[in-house]
Structure formats: structure tokens, C-alpha cells
Backbone as CSV, one residue per row, in Angstrom:
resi,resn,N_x,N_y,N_z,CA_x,CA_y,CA_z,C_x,C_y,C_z
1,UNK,-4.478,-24.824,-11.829,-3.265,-25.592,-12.110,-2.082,-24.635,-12.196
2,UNK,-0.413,-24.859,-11.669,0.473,-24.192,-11.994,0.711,-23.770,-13.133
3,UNK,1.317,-22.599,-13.305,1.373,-22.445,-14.712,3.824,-23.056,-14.446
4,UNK,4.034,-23.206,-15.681,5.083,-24.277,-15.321,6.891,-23.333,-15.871
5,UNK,7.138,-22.812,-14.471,7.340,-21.722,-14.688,8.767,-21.579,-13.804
6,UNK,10.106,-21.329,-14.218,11.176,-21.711,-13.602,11.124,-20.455,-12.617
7,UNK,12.061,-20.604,-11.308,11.791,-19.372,-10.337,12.470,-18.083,-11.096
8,UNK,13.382,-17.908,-11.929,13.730,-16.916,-12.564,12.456,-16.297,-13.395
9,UNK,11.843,-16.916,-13.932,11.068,-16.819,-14.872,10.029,-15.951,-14.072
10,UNK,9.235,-16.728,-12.751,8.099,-16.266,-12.020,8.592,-15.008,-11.315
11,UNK,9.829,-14.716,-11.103,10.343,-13.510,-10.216,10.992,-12.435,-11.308
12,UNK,10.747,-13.205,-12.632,11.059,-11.696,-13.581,9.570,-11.267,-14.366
13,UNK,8.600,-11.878,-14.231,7.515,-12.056,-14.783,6.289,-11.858,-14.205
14,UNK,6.198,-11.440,-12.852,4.875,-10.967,-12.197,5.046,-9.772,-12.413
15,UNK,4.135,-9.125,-12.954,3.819,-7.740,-13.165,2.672,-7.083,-12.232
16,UNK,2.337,-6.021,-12.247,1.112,-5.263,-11.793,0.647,-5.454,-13.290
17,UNK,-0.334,-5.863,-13.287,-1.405,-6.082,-14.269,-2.649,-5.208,-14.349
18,UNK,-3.045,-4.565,-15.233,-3.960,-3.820,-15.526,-5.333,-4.293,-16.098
19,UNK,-4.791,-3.794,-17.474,-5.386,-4.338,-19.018,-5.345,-5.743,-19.570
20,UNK,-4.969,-6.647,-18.935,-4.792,-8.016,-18.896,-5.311,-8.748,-17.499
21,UNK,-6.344,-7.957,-16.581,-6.814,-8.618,-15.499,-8.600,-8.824,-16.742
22,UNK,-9.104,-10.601,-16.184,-10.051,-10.732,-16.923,-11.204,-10.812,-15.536
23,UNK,-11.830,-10.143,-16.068,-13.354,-9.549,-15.138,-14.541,-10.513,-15.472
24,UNK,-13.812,-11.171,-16.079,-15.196,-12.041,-16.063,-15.610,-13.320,-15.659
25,UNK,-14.222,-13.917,-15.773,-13.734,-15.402,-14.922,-14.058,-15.132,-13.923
26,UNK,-14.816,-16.099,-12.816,-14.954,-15.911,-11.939,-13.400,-16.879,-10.612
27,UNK,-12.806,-16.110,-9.409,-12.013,-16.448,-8.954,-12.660,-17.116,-7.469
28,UNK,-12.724,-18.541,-7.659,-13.081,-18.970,-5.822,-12.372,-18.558,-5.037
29,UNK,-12.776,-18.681,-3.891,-12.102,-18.398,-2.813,-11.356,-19.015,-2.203
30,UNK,-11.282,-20.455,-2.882,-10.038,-21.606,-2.539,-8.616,-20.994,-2.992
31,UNK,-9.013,-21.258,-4.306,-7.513,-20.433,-5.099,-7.258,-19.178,-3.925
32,UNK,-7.954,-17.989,-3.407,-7.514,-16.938,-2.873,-6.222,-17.130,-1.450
33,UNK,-7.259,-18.196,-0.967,-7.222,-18.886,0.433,-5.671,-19.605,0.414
34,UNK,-5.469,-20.452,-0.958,-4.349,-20.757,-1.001,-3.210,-20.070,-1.446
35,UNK,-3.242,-19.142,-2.011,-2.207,-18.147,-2.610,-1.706,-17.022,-0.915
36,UNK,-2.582,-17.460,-0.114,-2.636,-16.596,1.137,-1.997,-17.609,2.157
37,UNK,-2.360,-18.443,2.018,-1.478,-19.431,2.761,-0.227,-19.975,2.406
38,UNK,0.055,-19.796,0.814,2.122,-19.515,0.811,2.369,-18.376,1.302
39,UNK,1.591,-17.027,0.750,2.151,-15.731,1.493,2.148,-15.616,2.814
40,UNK,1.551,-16.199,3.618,1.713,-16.234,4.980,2.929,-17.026,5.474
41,UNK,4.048,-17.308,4.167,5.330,-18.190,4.961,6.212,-17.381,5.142
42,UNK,6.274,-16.134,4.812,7.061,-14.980,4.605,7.781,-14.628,5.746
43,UNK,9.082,-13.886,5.825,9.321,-13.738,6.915,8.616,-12.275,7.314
44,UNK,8.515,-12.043,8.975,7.913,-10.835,9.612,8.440,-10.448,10.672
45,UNK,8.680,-9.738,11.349,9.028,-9.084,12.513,8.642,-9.939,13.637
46,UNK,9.970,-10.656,13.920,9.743,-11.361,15.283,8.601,-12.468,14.933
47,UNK,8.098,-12.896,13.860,7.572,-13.860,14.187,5.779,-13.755,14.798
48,UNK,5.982,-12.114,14.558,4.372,-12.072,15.433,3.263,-12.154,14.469
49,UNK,2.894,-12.187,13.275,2.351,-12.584,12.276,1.058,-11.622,12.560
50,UNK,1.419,-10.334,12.859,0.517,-9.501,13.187,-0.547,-8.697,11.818
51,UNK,-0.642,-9.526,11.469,-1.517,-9.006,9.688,-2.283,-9.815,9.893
52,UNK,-3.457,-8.614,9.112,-5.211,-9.300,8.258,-5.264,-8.980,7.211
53,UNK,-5.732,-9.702,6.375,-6.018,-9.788,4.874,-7.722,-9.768,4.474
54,UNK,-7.901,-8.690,4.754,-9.762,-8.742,4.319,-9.921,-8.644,2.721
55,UNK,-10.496,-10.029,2.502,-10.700,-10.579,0.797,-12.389,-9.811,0.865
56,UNK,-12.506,-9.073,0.010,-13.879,-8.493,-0.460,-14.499,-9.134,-1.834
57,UNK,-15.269,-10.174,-1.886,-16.003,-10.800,-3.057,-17.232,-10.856,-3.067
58,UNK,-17.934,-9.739,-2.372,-19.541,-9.295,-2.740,-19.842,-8.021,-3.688
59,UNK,-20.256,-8.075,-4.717,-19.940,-7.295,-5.633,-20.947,-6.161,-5.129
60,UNK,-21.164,-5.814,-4.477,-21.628,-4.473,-4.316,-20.662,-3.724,-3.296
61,UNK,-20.050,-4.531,-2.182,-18.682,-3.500,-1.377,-17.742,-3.563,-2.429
62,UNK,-17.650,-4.473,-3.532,-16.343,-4.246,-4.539,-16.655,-2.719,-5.194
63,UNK,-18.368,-2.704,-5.400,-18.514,-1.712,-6.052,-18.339,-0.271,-5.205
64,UNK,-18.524,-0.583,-3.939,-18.412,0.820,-3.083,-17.052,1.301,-3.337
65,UNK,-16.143,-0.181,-2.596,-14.542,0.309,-3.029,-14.156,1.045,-3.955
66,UNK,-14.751,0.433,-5.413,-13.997,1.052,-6.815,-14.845,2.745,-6.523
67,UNK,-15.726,3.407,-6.266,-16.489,4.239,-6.260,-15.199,5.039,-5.531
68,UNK,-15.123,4.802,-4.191,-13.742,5.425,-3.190,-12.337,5.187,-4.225
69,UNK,-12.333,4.394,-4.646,-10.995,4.508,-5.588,-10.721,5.251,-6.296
70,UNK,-11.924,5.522,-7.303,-12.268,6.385,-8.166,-12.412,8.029,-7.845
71,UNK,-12.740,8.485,-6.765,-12.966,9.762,-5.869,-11.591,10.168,-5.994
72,UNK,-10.738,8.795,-5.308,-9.519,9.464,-4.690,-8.298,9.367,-5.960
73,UNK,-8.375,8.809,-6.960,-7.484,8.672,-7.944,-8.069,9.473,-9.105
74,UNK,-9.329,10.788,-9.300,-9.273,12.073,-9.478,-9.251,12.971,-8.802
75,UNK,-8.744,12.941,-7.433,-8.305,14.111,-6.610,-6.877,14.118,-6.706
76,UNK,-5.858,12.707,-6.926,-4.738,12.854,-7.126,-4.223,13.196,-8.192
77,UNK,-4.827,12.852,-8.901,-4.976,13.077,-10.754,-4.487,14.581,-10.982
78,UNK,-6.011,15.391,-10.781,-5.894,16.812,-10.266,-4.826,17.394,-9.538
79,UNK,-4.261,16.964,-8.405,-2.754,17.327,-8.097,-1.642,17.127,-8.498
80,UNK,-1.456,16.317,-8.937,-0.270,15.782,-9.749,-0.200,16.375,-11.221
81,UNK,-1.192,16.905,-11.749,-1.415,17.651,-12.885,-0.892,19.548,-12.776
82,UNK,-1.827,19.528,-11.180,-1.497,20.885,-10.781,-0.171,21.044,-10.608
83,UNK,0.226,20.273,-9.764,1.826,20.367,-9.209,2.968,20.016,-10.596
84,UNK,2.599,19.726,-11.497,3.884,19.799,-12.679,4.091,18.026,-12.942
85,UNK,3.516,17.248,-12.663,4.235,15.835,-12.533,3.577,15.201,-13.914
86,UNK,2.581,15.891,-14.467,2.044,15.203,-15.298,2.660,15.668,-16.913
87,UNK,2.673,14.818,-17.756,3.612,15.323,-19.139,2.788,15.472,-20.338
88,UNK,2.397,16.061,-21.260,1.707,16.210,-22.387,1.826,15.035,-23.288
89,UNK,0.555,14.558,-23.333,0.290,13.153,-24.641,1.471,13.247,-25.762
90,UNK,1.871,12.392,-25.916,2.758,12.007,-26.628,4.478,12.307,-26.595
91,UNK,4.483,12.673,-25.711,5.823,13.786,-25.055,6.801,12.064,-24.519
92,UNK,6.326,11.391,-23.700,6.650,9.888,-23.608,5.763,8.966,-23.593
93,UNK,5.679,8.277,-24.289,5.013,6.829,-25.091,5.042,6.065,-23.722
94,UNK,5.961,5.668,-22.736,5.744,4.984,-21.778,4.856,5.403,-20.936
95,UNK,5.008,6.734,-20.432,4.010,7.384,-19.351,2.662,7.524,-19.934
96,UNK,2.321,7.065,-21.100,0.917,7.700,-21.830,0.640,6.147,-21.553
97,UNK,1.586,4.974,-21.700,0.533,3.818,-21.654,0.244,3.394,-20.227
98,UNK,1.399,3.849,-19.615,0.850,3.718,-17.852,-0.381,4.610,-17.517
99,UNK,-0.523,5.549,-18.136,-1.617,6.202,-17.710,-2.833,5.417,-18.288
100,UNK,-3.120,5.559,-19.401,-3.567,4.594,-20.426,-4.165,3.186,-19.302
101,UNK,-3.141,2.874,-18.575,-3.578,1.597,-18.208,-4.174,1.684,-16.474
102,UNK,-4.101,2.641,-16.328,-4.195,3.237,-14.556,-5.252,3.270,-15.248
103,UNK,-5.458,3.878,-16.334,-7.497,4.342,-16.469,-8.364,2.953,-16.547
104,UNK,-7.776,2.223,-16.749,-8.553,0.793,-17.536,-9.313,0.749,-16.354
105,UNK,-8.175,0.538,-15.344,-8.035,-0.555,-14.209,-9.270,0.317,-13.400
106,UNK,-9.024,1.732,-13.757,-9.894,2.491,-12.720,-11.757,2.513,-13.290
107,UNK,-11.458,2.207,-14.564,-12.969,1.618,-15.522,-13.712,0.696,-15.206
108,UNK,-12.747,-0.080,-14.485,-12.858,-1.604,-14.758,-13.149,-2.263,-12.973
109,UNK,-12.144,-0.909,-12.000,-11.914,-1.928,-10.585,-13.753,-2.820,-10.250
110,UNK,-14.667,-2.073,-10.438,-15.977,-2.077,-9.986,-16.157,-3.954,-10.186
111,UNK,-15.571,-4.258,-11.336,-15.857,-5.822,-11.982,-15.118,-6.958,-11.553
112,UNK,-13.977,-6.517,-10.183,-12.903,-7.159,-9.919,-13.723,-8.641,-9.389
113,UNK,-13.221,-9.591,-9.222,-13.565,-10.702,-9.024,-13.675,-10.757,-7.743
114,UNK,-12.601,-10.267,-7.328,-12.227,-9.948,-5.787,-11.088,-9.084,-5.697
115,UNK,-11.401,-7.803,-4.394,-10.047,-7.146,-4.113,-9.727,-7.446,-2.559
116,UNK,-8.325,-7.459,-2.432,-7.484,-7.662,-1.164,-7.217,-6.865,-0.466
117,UNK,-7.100,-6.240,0.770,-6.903,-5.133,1.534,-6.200,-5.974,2.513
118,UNK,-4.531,-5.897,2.146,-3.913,-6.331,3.714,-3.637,-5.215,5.082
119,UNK,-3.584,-5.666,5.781,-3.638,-4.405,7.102,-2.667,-5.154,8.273
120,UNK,-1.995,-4.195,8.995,-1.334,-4.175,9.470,-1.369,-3.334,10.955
121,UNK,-1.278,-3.507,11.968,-1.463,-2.860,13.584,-0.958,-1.905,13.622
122,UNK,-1.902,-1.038,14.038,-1.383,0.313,14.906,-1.264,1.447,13.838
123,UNK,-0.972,2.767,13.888,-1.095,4.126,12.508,0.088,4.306,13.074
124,UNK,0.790,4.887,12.042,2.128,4.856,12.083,2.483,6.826,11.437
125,UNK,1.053,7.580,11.892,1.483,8.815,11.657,2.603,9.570,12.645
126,UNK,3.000,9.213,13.961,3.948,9.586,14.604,5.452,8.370,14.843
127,UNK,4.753,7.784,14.198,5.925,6.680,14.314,7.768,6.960,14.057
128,UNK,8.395,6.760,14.693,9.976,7.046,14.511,10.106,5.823,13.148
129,UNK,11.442,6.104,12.512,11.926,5.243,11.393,12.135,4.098,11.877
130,UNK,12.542,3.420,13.142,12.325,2.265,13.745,11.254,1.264,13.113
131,UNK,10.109,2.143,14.200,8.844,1.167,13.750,8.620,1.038,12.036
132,UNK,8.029,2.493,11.662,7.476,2.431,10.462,8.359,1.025,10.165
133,UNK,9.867,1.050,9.952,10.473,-0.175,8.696,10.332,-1.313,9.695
134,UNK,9.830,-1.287,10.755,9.780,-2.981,11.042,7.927,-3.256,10.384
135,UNK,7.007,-2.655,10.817,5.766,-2.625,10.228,5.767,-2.757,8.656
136,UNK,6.477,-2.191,8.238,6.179,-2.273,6.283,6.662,-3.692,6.302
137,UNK,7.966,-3.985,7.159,9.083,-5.180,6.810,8.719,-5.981,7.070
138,UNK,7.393,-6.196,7.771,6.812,-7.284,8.590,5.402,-8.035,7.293
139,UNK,5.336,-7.091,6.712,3.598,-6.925,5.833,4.487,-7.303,3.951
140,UNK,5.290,-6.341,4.074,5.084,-5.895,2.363,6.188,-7.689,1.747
141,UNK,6.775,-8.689,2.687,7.554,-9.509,2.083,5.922,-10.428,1.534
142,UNK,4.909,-10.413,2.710,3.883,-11.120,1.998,3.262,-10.875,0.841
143,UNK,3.052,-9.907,0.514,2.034,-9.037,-0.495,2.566,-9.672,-1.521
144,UNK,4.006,-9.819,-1.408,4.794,-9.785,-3.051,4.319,-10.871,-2.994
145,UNK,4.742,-12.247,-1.821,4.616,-13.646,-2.191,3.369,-13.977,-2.612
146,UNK,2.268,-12.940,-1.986,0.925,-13.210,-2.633,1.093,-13.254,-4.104
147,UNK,0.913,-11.771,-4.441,1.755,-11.752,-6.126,2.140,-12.898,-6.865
148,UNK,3.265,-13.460,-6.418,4.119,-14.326,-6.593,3.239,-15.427,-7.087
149,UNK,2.364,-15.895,-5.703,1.558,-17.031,-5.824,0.595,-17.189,-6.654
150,UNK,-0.198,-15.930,-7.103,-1.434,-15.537,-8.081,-0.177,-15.947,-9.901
151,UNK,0.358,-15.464,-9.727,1.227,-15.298,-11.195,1.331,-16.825,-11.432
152,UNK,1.760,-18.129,-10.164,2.218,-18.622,-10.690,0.908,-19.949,-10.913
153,UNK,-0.065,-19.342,-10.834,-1.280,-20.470,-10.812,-2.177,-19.527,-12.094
154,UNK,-1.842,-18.626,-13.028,-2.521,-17.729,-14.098,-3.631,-16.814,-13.627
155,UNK,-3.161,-16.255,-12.545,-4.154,-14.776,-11.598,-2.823,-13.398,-11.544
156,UNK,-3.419,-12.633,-11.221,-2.891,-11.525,-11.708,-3.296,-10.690,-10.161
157,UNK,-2.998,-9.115,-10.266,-2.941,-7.960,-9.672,-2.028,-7.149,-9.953
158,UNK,-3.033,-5.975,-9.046,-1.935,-4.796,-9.576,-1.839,-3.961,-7.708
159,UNK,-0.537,-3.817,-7.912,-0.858,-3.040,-6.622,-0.912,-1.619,-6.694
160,UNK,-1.783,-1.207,-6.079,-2.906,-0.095,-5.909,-3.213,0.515,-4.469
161,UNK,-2.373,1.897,-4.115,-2.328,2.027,-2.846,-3.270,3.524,-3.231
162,UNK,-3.686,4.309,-4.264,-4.742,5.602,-4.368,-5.671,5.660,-3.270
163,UNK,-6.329,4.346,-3.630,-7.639,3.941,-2.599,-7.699,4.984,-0.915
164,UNK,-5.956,5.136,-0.446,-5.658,5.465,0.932,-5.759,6.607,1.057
165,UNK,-6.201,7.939,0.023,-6.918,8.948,0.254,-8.296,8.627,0.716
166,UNK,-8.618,7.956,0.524,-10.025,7.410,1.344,-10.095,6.351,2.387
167,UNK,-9.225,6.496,2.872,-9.087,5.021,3.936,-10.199,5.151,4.895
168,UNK,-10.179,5.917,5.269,-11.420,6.345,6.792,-12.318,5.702,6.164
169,UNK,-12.993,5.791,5.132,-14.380,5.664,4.142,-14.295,3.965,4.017
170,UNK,-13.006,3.165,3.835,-12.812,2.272,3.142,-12.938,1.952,4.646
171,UNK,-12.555,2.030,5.668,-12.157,1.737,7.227,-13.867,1.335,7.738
172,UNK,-14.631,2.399,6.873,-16.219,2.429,8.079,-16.766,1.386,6.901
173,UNK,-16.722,1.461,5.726,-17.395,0.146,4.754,-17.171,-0.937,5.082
174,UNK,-15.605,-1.169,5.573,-15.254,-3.239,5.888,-15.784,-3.128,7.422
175,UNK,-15.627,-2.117,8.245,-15.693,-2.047,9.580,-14.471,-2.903,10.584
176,UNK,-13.100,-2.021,9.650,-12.221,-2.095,10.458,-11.946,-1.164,11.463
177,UNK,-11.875,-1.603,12.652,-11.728,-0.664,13.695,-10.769,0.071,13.576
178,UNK,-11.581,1.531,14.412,-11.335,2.770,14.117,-9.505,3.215,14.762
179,UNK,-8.554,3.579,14.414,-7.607,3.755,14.672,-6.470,2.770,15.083
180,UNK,-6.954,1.671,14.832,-6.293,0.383,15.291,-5.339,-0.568,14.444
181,UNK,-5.816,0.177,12.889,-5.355,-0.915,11.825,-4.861,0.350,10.673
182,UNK,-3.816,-0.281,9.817,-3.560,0.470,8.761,-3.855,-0.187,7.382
183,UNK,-4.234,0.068,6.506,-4.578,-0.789,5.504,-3.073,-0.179,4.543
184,UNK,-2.513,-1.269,3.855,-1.732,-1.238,3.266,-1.648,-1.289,1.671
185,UNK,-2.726,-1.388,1.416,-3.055,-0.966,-0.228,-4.335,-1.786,-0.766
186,UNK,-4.922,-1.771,-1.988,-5.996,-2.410,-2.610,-5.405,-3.107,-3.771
187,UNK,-5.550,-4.498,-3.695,-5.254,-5.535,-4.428,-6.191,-6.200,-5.437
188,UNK,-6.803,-5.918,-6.540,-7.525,-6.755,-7.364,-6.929,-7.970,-7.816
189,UNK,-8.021,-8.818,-7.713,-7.486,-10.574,-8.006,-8.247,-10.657,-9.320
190,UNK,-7.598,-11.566,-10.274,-8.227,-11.814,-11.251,-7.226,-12.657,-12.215
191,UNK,-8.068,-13.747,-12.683,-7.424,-14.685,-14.016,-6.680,-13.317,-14.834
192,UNK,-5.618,-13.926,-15.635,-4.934,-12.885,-16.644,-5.709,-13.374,-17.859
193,UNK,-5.397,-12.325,-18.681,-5.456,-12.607,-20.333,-4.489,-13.069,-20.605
194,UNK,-4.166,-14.483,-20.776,-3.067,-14.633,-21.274,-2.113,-14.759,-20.237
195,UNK,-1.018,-15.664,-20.314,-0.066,-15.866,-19.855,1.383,-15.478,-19.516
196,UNK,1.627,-14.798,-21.028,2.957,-14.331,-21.757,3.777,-12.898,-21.181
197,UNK,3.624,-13.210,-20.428,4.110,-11.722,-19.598,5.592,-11.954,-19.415
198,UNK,6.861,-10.885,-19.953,8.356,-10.843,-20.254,8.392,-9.764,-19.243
199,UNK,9.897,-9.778,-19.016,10.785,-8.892,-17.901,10.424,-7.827,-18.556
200,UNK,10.360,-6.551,-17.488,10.342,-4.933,-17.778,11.268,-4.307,-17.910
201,UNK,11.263,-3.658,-18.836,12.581,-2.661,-18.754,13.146,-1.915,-17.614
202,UNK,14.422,-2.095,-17.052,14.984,-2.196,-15.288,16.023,-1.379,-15.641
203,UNK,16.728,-0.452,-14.770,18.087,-0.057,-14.525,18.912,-1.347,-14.703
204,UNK,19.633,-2.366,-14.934,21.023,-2.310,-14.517,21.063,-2.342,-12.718
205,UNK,21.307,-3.916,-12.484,21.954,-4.083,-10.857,23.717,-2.884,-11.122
206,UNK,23.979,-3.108,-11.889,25.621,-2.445,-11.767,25.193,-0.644,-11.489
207,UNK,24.445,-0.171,-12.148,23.863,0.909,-12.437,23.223,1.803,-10.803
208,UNK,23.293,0.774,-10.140,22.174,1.182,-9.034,23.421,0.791,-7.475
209,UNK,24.594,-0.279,-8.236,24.852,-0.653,-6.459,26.451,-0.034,-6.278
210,UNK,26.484,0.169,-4.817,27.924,1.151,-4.361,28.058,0.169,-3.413
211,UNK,29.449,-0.387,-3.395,30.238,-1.491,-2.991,30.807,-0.407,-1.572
212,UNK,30.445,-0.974,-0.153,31.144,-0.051,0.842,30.990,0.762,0.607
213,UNK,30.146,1.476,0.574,30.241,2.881,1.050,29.107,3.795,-0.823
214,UNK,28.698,5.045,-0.078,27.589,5.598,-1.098,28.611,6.087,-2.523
């Protein structure tokens, strides 16, 4: 059932969800099917509706996935630590609960109800700035409306692109063909805890925009 929810409300109020995705509800594949069929109204590049959405709900490739998730989100861990990006516990209260909550999710991906892998044509490692922004521009308006659509029926996600240190791995498990497709991130679906989710703390539109010119 909708949850009853004004469009301000649903577009200040979908979050990436962590610690509030429930692993135990189970999510059909109707609900999935339909939250995929508003996101598919989105606009895309020309109209060519060139995206796949491989829904994974056999809990043992969920479990391979989270395994590859897990590989590749302590190899980044490890770099981002090495390279200076990471800050000492208690130094900021915000970055300790994002981390805090990256771990849950990474505890937890194995139990997902179902995860989403949208993909998109062609590798875009030589690609000019052209393509790449018509390809993202074509894919990423859906993802959100997916989002959008999960929030506003009491389902959740978080978007989760780590996984793509392992894509090859994630590429030969679904048996998406080899060089043909890009996967665009890993999506866990899942009922929320709870409903009550408020706006995040944001810059300021005034803060961020230059009228004519930088």
C-alpha cells in the first residue's frame, strides 16, 4: 500500500538506507516489478531505453554478491585509510555514523531480500565526455525514480556502487556478457524499519548556485 506522502515530502525523504533496511520481511517480486515499471517512465537518451535491470532473489547469488561486496569494500577501506581520507573515531560524529552504517549494511548485504544491478550498453573506459554523460543521463534519472518508487510504497535502498571493484566477478556470476554491459551499481531492496525518515542536512540552494556565469 502507498505510504501517503506529499511529493515534497517523498523527494525530501528517500534516503540511502542502511540500518533501517528489514532483512527479514520478505519482498515479492510484484512490488519489485512495479516500482520498475514507474522507473522505466524516466526520461533517457533519445528514447532508446537501452537498460537491464537484473533483480537477484536467490539467496545464495545474493550471498555470492555480498561475499564480492565485502572483498571489495575492504580493499577500499584499506586505501582510503592508506591514502589520508579516513578520520580518527570521534574526531566527527557524522563520519563515524556513516561509517557505522556502511558496516551494518556490509554485515547484513548477504540477508537482502533482493539486490538490483541496473546496467547499461557498451564500457565507457575510452569514452569522450559526450558519451559517458549521455549513458549515465540515460540510466541514473531511473535509479532515483526506482528509489522514489520503493520509499513511496515503505521499501527502502541504499545505493552502493563498492561492489564495481569486482565487476568482472559480479559480470561471470549473473552471466552478463563479457564486455558488452556496464553495471551501474548494487541496489538492496527491502521493507524499512519504520517509516519516519526527515530531510538531511544539505548546503543551502543559495550556497551552491552562480546566476550567469561561475
Amino acid at each position: 500500500m502507498a505510504l501517503q506522502l506529499s511529493t515534497d515530502e517523498l523527494l525530501t525523504t528517500t534516503r540511502t538506507v542502511r540500518k533501517r533496511l528489514d532483512f527479514e520481511k520478505p519482498v515479492s517480486r510484484q512490488i519489485i516489478q512495479d516500482c520498475l515499471d514507474l522507473a522505466l517512465q524516466a526520461p533517457n537518451g533519445s528514447n532508446l531505453q537501452q537498460w537491464r535491470w537484473l533483480v537477484v532473489d536467490d539467496p545464495e547469488r545474493i550471498g555470492r554478491l555480498a561475499a564480492l561486496y565485502n572483498e571489495a569494500i575492504a580493499e577500499y577501506s584499506k586505501q582510503y585509510i592508506e591514502e589520508g581520507f579516513s578520520k580518527a573515531p570521534g574526531v566527527d560524529p557524522a563520519f563515524d555514523r556513516m561509517n557505522e552504517s556502511v558496516a551494518h549494511l556490509a554485515e547484513n548485504l548477504h540477508r537482502s531480500p533482493a539486490l538490483v544491478i541496473p546496467c547499461m550498453p557498451g564500457r565507457m573506459e575510452n569514452a569522450g565526455i559526450f558519451d559517458q554523460s549521455s549513458q549515465w543521463g540515460s540510466l541514473l534519472p531511473a535509479i532515483w525514480s526506482f528509489m522514489l518508487a520503493l520509499r513511496s510504497r515503505g521499501l527502502g535502498s541504499a545505493w552502493t556502487t563498492v561492489h564495481l571493484h569486482r565487476e568482472k566477478e559480479a559480470a561471470e556470476l549473473l552471466g552478463i556478457p563479457e564486455g558488452r554491459w556496464t553495471q551501474a551499481g548494487l541496489f538492496p531492496v527491502a521493507y524499512t524499519l519504520g517509516n519516519d525518515f526527515k530531510r538531511a542536512p544539505r548546503k543551502t540552494a543559495e550556497s551552491v548556485i552562480r546566476w550567469n556565469g561561475w
